[in-house]
C-alpha positions as CSV (number, residue, x, y, z in Angstrom):
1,X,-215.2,-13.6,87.6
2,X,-218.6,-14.4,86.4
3,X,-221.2,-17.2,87.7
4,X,-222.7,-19.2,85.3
5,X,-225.1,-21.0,87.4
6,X,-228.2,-20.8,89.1
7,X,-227.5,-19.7,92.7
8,X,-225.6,-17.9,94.5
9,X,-222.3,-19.0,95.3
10,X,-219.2,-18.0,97.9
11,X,-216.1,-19.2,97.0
12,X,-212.3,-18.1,96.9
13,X,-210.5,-16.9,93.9
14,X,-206.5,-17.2,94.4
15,X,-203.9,-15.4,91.8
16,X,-200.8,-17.4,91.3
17,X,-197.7,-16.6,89.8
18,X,-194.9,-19.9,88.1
19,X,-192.1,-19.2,86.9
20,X,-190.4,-21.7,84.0
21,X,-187.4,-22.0,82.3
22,X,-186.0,-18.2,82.5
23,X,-183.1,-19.2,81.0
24,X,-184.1,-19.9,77.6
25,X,-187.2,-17.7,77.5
26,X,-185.6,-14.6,79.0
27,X,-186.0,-11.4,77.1
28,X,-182.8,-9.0,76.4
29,X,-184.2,-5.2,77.9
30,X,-183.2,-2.3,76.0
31,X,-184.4,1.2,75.6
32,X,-183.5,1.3,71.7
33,X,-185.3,-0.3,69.3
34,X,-186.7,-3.9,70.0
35,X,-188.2,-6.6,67.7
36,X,-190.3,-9.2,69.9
37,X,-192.7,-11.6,69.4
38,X,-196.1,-11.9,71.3
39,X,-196.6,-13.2,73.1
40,X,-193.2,-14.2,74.1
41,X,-194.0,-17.3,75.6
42,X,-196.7,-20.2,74.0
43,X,-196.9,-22.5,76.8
44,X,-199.4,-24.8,76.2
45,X,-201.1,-28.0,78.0
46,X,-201.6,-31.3,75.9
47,X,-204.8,-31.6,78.1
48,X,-205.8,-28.9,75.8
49,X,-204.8,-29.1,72.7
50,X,-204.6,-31.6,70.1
51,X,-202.4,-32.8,66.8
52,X,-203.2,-30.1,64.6
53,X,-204.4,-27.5,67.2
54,X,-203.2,-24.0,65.4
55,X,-201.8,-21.0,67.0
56,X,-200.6,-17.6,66.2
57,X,-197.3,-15.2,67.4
58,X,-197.5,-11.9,66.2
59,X,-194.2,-10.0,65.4
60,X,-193.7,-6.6,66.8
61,X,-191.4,-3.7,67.3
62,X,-191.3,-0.9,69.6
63,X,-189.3,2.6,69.7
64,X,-188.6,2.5,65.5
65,X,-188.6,5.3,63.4
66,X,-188.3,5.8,59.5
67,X,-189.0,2.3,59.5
68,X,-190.0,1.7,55.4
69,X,-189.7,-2.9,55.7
70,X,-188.4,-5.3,57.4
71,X,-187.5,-8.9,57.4
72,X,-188.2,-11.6,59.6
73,X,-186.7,-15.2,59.8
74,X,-188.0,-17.2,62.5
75,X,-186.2,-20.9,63.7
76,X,-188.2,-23.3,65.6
77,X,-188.3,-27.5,65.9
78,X,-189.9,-29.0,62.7
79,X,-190.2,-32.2,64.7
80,X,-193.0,-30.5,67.1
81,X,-194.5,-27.2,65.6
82,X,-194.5,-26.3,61.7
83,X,-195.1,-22.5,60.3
84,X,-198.4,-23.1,58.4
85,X,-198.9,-19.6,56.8
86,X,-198.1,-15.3,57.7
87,X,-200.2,-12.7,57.0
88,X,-200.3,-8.8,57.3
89,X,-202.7,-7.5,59.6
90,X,-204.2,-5.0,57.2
91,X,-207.5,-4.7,59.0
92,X,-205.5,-3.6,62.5
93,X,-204.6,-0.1,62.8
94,X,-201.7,-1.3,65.0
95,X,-200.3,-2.4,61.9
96,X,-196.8,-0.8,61.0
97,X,-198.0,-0.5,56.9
98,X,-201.6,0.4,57.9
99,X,-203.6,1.7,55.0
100,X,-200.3,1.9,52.8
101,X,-199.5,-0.3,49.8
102,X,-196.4,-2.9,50.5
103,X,-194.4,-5.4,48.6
104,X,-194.7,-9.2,50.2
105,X,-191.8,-12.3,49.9
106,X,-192.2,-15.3,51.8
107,X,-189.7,-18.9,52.0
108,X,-191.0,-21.9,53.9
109,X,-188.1,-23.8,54.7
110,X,-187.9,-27.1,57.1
111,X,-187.6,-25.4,60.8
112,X,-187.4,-21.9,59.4
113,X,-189.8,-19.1,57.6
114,X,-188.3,-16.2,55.7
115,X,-190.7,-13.6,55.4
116,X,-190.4,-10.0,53.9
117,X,-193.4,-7.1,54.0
118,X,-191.7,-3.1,52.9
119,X,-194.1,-0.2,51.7
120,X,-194.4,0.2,47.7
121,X,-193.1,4.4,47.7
122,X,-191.0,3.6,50.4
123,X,-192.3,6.6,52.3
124,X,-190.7,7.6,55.5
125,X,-193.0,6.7,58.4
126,X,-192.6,7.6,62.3
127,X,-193.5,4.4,64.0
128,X,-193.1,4.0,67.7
129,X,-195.1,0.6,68.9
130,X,-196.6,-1.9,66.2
131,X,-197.7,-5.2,64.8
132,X,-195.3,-6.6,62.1
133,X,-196.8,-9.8,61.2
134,X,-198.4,-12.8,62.3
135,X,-197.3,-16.4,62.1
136,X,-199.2,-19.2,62.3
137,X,-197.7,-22.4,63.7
138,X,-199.6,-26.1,63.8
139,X,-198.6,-28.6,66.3
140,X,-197.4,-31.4,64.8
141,X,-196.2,-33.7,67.8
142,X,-197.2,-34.1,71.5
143,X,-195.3,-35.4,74.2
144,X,-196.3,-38.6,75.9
145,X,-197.4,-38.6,79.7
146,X,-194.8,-37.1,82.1
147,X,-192.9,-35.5,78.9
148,X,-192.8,-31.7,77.8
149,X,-191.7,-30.6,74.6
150,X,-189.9,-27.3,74.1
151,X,-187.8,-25.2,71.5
152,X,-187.1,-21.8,71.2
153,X,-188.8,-19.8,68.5
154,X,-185.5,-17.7,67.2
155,X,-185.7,-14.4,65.5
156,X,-182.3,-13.1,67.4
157,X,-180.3,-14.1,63.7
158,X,-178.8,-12.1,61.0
159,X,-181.9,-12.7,58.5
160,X,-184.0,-10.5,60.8
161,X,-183.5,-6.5,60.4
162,X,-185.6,-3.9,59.9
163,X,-184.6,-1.0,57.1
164,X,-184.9,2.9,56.8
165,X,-186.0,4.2,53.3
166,X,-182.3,4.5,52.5
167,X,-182.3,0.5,52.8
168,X,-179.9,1.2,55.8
169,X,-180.2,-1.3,58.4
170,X,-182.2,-0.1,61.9
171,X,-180.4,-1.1,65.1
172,X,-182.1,-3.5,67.2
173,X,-182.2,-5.7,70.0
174,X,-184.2,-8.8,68.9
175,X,-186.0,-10.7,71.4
176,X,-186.6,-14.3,70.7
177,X,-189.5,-16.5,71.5
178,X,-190.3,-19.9,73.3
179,X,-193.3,-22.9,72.9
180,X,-193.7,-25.5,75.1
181,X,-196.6,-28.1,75.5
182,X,-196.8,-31.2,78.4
183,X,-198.3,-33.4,79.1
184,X,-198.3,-32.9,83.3
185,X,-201.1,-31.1,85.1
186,X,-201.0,-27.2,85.5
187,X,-198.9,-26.3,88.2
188,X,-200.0,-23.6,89.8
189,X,-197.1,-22.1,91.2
190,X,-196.9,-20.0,94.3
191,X,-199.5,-17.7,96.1
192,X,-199.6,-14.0,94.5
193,X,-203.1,-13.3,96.9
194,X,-206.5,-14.8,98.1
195,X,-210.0,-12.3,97.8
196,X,-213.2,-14.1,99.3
197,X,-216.2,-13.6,96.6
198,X,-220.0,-13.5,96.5
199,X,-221.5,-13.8,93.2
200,X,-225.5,-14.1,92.7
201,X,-227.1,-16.2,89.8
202,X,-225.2,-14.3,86.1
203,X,-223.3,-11.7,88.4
204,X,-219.8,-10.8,87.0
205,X,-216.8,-9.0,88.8
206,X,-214.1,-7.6,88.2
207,X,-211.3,-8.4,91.1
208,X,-207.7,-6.6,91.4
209,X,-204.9,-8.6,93.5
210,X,-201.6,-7.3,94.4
211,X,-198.6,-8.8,94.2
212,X,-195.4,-7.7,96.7
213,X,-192.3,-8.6,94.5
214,X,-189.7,-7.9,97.4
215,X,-188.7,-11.0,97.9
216,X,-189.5,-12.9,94.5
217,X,-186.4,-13.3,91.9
218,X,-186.6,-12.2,88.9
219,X,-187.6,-13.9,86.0
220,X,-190.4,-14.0,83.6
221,X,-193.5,-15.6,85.7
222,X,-197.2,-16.6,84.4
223,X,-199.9,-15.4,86.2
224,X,-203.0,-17.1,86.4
225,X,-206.2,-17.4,88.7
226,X,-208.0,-19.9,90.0
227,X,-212.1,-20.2,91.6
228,X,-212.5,-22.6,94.2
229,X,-215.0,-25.5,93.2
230,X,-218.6,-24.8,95.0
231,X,-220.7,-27.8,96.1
232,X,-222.2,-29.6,93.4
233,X,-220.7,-27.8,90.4
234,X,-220.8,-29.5,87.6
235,X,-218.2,-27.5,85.3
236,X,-214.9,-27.5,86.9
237,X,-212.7,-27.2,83.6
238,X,-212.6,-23.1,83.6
239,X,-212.3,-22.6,86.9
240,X,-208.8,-21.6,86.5
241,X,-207.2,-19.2,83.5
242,X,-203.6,-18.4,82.7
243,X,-202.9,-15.1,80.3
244,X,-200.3,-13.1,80.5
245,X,-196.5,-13.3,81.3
246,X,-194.8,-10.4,84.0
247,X,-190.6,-9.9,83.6
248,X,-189.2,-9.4,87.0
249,X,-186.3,-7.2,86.3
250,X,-183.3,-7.6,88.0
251,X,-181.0,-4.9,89.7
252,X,-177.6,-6.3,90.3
253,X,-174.7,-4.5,89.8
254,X,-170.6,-6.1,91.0
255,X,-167.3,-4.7,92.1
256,X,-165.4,-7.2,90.3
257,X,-162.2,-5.8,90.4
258,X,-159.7,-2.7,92.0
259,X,-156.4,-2.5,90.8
260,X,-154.1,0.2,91.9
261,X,-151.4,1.1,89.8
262,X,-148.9,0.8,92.1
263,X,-149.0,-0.5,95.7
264,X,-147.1,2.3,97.6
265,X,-146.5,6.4,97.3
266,X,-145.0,8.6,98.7
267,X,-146.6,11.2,101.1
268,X,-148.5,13.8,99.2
269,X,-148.3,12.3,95.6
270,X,-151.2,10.9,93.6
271,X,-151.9,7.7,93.1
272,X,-154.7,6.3,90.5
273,X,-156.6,3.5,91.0
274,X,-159.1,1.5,88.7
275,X,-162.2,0.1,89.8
276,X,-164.3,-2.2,87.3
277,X,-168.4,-3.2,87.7
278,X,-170.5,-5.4,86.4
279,X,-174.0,-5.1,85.5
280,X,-175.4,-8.6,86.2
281,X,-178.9,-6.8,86.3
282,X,-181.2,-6.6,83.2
283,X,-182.1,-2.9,83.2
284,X,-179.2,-0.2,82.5
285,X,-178.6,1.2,85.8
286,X,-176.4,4.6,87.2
287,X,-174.1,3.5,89.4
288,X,-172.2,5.4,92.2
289,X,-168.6,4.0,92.6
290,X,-167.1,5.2,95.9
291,X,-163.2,4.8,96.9
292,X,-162.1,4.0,100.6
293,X,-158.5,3.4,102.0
294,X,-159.0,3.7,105.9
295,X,-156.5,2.5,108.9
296,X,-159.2,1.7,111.3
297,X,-162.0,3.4,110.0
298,X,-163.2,4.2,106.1
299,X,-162.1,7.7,104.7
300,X,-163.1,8.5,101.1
301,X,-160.5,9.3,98.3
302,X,-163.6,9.8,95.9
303,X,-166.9,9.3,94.2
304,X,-167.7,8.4,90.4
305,X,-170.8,8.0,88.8
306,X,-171.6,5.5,85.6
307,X,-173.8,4.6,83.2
308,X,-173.5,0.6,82.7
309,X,-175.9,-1.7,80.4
310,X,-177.1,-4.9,81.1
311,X,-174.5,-7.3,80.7
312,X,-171.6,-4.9,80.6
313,X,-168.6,-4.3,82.4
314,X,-167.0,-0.4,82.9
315,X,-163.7,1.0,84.9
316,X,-163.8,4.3,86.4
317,X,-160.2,5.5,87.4
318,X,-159.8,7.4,90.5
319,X,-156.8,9.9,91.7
320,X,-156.0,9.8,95.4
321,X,-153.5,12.5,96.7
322,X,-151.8,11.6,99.5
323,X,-151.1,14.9,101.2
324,X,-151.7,14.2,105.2
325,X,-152.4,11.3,105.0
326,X,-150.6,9.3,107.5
327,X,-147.8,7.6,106.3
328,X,-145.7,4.3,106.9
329,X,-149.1,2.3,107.4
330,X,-150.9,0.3,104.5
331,X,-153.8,1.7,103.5
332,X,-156.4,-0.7,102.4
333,X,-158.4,0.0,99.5
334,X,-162.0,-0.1,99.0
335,X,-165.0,0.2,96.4
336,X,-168.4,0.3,96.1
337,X,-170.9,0.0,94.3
338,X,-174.4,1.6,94.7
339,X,-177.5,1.8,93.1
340,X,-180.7,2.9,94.4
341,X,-182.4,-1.1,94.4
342,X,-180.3,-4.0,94.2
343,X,-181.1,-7.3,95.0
344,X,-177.5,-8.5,95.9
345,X,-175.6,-6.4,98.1
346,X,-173.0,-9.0,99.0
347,X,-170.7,-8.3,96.0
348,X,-171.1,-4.3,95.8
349,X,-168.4,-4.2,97.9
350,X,-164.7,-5.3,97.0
351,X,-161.4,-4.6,98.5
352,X,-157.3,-4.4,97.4
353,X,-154.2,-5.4,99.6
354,X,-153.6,-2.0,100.0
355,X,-151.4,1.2,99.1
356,X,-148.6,2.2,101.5
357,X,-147.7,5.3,102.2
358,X,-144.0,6.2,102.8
359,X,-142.2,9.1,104.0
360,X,-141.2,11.7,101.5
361,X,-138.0,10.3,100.7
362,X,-137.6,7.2,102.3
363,X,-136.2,5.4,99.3
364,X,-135.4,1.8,100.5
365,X,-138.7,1.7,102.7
366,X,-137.3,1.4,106.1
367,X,-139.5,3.7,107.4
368,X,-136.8,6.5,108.1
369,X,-134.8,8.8,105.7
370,X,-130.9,9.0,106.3
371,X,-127.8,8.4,104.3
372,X,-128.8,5.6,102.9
373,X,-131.8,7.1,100.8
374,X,-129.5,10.0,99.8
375,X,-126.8,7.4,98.5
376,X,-129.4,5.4,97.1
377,X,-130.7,8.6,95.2
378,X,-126.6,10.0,94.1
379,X,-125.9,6.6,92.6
380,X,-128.9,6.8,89.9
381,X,-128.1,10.5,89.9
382,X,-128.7,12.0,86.2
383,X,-130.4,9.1,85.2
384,X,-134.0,8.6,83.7
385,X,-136.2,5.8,82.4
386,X,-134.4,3.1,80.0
387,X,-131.0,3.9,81.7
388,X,-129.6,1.1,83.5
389,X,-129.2,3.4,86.4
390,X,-132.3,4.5,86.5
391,X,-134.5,4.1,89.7
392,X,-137.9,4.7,90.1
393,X,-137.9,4.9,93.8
394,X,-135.7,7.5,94.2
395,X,-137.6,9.7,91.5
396,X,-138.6,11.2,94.6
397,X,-140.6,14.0,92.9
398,X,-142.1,12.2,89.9
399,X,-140.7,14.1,87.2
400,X,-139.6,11.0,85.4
401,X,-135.7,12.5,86.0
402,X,-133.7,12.3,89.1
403,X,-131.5,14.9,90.1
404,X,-130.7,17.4,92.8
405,X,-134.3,18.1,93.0
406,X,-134.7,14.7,94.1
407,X,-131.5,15.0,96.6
408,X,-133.0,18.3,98.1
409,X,-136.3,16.7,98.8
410,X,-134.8,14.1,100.7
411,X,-131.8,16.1,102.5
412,X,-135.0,18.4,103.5
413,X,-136.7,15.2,105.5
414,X,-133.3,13.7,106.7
415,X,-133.6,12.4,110.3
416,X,-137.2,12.1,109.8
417,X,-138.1,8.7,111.2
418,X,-141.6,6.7,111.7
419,X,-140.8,5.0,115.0
C-alpha cells in the first residue's frame, strides 16, 4: 500500500479471492515433469485494454533433466487474440539455454504457433525450474457490453515435447492455458480479510492477510486487494489490483466398489475380496483401505495401503479367514477409505450384501449337517471341475476334488445344527 497524496489518510484495505471457470482453466498436478504457461490464466478487463493491447505468456517447465530442446505448439481463437511474435529470453538467467548457443524454427499458422528453440552441441544440461519462451499475443476483438470472450490457450497436444540429447522424448504432463477479457465490472469475489490502515503523506506498507481455506472448494481463485476510497480523492482507478492466481487442491478419494468373490464360505476357509478407489482429488494421495464384515458391530478382516494418482482408480484384494467366526449369519461387508484430509467423507465409505458363513459341511445351506449333505457330497463323489458331477458346494475342503476327505469332514460335524 502506498499514499500518493498529501495527507494522511485511514482507510480499509480488503483481500478478496474469485474463482472462474475452473473447469476449463484447471491445471493437471503432477510431481514428474510439467510444461506450463505463466501465467496460467490472462484474464483481462475491456475497461482496460484496447484493440491492439499486447500481452505476453511465458512457457516454462519444472522437474526436467537432460533437457537439450523442445517444441512448443500453442492453439488459441484467431477470431479474438493472434500470436504476434516469440522470443528467447537470452538476457534471463532463468532461461533453460542461458548463455549457450541454440538452433531456432518458428510456423505462424491461423489459431496456432509452432515454435522450436534446442542447444547447437546438444550438451546434456540438468535443469530443474525454467523459462522456455515467451509468446506474444495481440488482441484482436473485444466483446460488447455484458459479453466476455474466452478460449483456451492449448499446449496439452502432440506437437508439444521436450527431448533428451538422444532426441528421446521427455515425459510430461502439459498444462494448458486460458485468456479471457469482458466487458462487465470486476467482481470482486468473496472476503479473504479486512486490516484497518494509517498511511501519512508518501508512506508505503507492506500488509500480510491470511486466508482460512477450510471451508473454500477448490479451484483456481484470483486474489486481489482493494483500498477503500478516502474523502475527496480524486484517483480512484488503482485503488484495487489483481495479480496472481492460488490452486486450491483437492483431497477426495471414493470407495466405488467391493466385490467379494463369492457370497458365502464355509467356517474357517478364506475368502478374498476386492475393493476399488477413486482418486477424484487432484494431488496423488496414500490411501488406507480398511475391510469390515460385522453382525452388530464392525470387526476388521484387514488393512491395505495404496498409492493412487489423481484421476485414477486402484483394487486392493483382501483375504478373510473365517476361522471363529460365527457362522450361519450374513456377514456384511465393509470398506473404507482414509486419508489424512479429505474434503468428502460421505463416499469413503461403501458396503456389499454380505458373505455368509455356513457350517463346515452344511452343503445344501439349511443351517444343519445330516444325511442329506453326506448324500449330496457321495453323489458328486470322485468328481472335479468340468465333470458334469462336479459340485462346488460339497468341495467341502477346497481342494478343487471331492472325495472321502470331503465325506470325513462332514461325517466329523454330523448332527451339528444352528438352531
Amino acid at each position: 500500500m502506498e499514499n500518493e497524496g498529501d495527507y494522511s489518510e485511514n482507510f480499509t484495505v480488503t483481500a478478496y479471492a474469485s474463482q472462474g471457470n475452473s473447469a476449463v482453466r484447471a491445471q493437471v498436478v503432477s510431481n514428474g515433469t510439467r510444461i506450463y504457461l505463466d501465467p496460467s490464466e490472462c484474464v483481462l478487463n475491456s475497461k482496460d485494454v484496447s484493440m491492439g493491447y499486447r500481452f505476453n505468456v511465458t512457457l516454462r517447465v519444472a522437474d526436467v533433466e537432460n533437457l537439450c530442446s523442445f517444441q512448443l505448439s500453442m492453439y488459441y481463437n484467431e477470431g479474438m487474440i493472434n500470436a504476434t511474435r516469440w522470443f528467447e529470453p537470452t538476457w534471463d538467467p532463468e532461461y533453460v539455454f542461458y548463455n549457450e548457443p541454440t538452433v531456432t524454427a518458428e510456423v505462424f499458422r491461423t489459431g496456432n504457433i509452432m515454435l522450436f528453440a534446442g542447444l547447437i552441441e546438444n550438451q546434456p544440461l540438468f535443469i530443474r525450474n525454467g523459462k522456455l519462451c515467451i509468446v506474444e499475443f495481440e488482441i484482436v476483438n473485444l466483446p460488447a457490453v455484458s459479453i466476455k470472450y474466452s478460449c483456451p490457450l492449448g499446449i496439452n497436444n502432440g506437437d508439444t515435447f521436450l527431448l533428451d540429447t538422444d532426441v528421446n522424448e521427455i515425459p510430461a504432463v502439459k498444462g494448458d492455458g486460458y485468456y479471457e477479457v469482458s466487458s462487465e465490472s470486476h467482481s470482486k469475489g468473496f472476503v479473504i480479510g479486512s486490516v484497518a490502515v494509517s498511511l501519512g503523506s508518501g508512506e508505503t506498507m507492506n500488509l500480510v492477510i491470511p486466508w482460512d481455506t477450510r471451508d473454500v472448494s477448490a479451484g483456481d481463485y484470483r486474489i486481489s486487494a482493494y483500498a477503500s476510497v478516502v474523502p475527496g480523492e480524486t484517483h480512484v482507478e488503482d485503488n484495487m489490483f489483481s495479480d496472481g492466481v492460488v490452486s486450491l487442491l483437492a483431497h477426495d478419494v471414493v470407495v466405488v466398489d467391493v466385490t467379494p468373490y463369492t457370497h458365502w464360505a464355509y467356517q474357517g476357509l478364506s475368502v478374498n475380496t476386492s475393493v476399488e478407489v477413486e482418486n477424484k482429488g487432484s494431488v496423488a494421495e496414500n490411501v488406507a483401505v480398511t475391510l469390515y464384515h460385522n453382525i452388530t458391530a464392525h470387526q476388521t478382516i484387514g488393512l491395505l495401503n495404496t498409492s493412487v494418482l489423481p484421476g485414477e482408480n486402484q483394487t486392493v484384494t483382501f483375504t478373510w479367514n473365517t476361522k471363529g467366526v460365527p457362522y450361519c449369519h450374513n456377514h456384511t461387508i465393509t470398506a473404507v477409505a482414509s486419508i489424512p484430509i479429505d474434503s468428502n467423507i460421505s463416499d469413503n465409505t461403501l458396503s456389499d450384501g454380505g458373505i455368509k458363513v455356513r457350517l463346515l459341511g452344511d452343503v445344501n445351506g439349511d443351517g444343519k449337517v445330516d444325511g442329506k449333505d453326506i448324500a449330496l457330497a457321495a453323489l458328486c463323489f470322485g468328481s472335479a471341475p468340468g465333470y458334469s458331477r462336479w459340485n462346488p458346494d460339497a468341495d467341502v475342503n477346497a481342494d478343487g476334488k471331492i472325495d472321502g476327505k470331503d465325506i470325513v469332514k462332514i461325517a466329523i460335524n454330523f448332527g451339528l445344527c444352528a438352531f
